[in-house]
N, C-alpha and C positions, 0 to 999 in steps of 0.2 A: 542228741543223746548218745552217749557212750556204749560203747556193746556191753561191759558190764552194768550199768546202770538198764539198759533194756534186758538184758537175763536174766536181773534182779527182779524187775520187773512182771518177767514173764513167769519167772518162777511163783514170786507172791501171787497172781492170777490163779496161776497153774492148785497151786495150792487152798486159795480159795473156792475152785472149782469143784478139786475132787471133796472138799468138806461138805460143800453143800452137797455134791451127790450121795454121798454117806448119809449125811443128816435127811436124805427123802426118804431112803431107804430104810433107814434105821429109825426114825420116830413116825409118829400118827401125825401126820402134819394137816392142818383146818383147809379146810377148802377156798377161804379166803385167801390165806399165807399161798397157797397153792397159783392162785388165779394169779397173787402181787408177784411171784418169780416167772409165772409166765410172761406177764407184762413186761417187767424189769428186763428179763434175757432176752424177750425178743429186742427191744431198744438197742441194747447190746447189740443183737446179733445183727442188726442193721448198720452199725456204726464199724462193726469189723467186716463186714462182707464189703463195705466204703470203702477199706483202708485199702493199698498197694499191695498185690500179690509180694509174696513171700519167695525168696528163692531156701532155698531147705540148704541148711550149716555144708553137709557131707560135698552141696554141689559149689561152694563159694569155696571150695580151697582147690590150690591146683596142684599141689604134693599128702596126697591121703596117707596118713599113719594112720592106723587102729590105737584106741583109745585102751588103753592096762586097765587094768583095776590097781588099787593105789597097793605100795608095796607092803612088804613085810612092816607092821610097828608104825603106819602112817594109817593117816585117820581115815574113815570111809569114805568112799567118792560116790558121785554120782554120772555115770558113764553116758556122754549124747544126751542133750537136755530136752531136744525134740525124739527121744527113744519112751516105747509104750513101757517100755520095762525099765530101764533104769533111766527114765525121764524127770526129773524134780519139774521143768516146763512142759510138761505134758500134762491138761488135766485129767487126760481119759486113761490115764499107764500106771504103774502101780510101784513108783518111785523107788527103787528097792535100791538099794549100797550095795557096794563090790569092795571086795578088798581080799588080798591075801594071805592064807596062813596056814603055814609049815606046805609051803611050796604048791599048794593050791588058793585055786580061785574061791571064793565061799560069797555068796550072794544074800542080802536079806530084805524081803518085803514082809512089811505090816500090812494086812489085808482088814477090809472094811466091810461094811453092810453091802454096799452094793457088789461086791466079790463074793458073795454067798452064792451056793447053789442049794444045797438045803438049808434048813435054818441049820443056823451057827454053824455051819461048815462050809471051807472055800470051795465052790464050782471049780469044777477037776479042771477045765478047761483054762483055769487063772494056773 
């Protein structure tokens, strides 16, 4: 597998992740639906704790650049794929874009049910 074909990968994951954690959050979900995603994730979660540790992106390079946010008039990026914050493969992070304009940085997350700390408002802590 290609390393963009697995970050593609990982990303699709990543993004089905954080939906369903929204989707628990945010609907009344049956008790049955309930029990089938425990089942389901634990299966999962047994075939990834199988897999080969992971060495983390930041530690497989051996000249570190810091990653920009995309320039002026270029289209938003997604900064560190493994980042809680601007991670698109991360499901537990809150995928936000970077990008700059008029010589600042400007950052955007869409925040979700499970990002709440009171109803309808983000926990300050997000």
């Amino acid at each position: 597998m290609s390393t963009t074909e697995e970050l593609d990968a990982r990303i699709e994951a990543a993004s089905a992740l954080r939906a369903l954690g929204h989707g628990m959050i945010g609907h009344d979900v049956s008790i049955e639906t309930l029990n089938e995603i425990s089942v389901e994730v634990e299966k999962l979660n047994r075939s990834v704790a199988n897999a080969p540790k992971r060495t983390h992106p930041f530690r497989r390079v051996t000249s570190f650049a810091m990653a920009q946010p995309s320039r002026e008039g270029e289209a938003a990026t997604h900064l560190f794929a493994d980042s809680i914050v601007s991670g698109s493969a991360n499901p537990m992070g809150v995928n936000a874009t970077l990008w700059q304009e008029n010589g600042e940085a400007v950052m955007k997350a869409t925040l979700g049910p499970a990002h709440e700390g009171a109803p309808g408002r983000a926990h300050g802590g997000v």
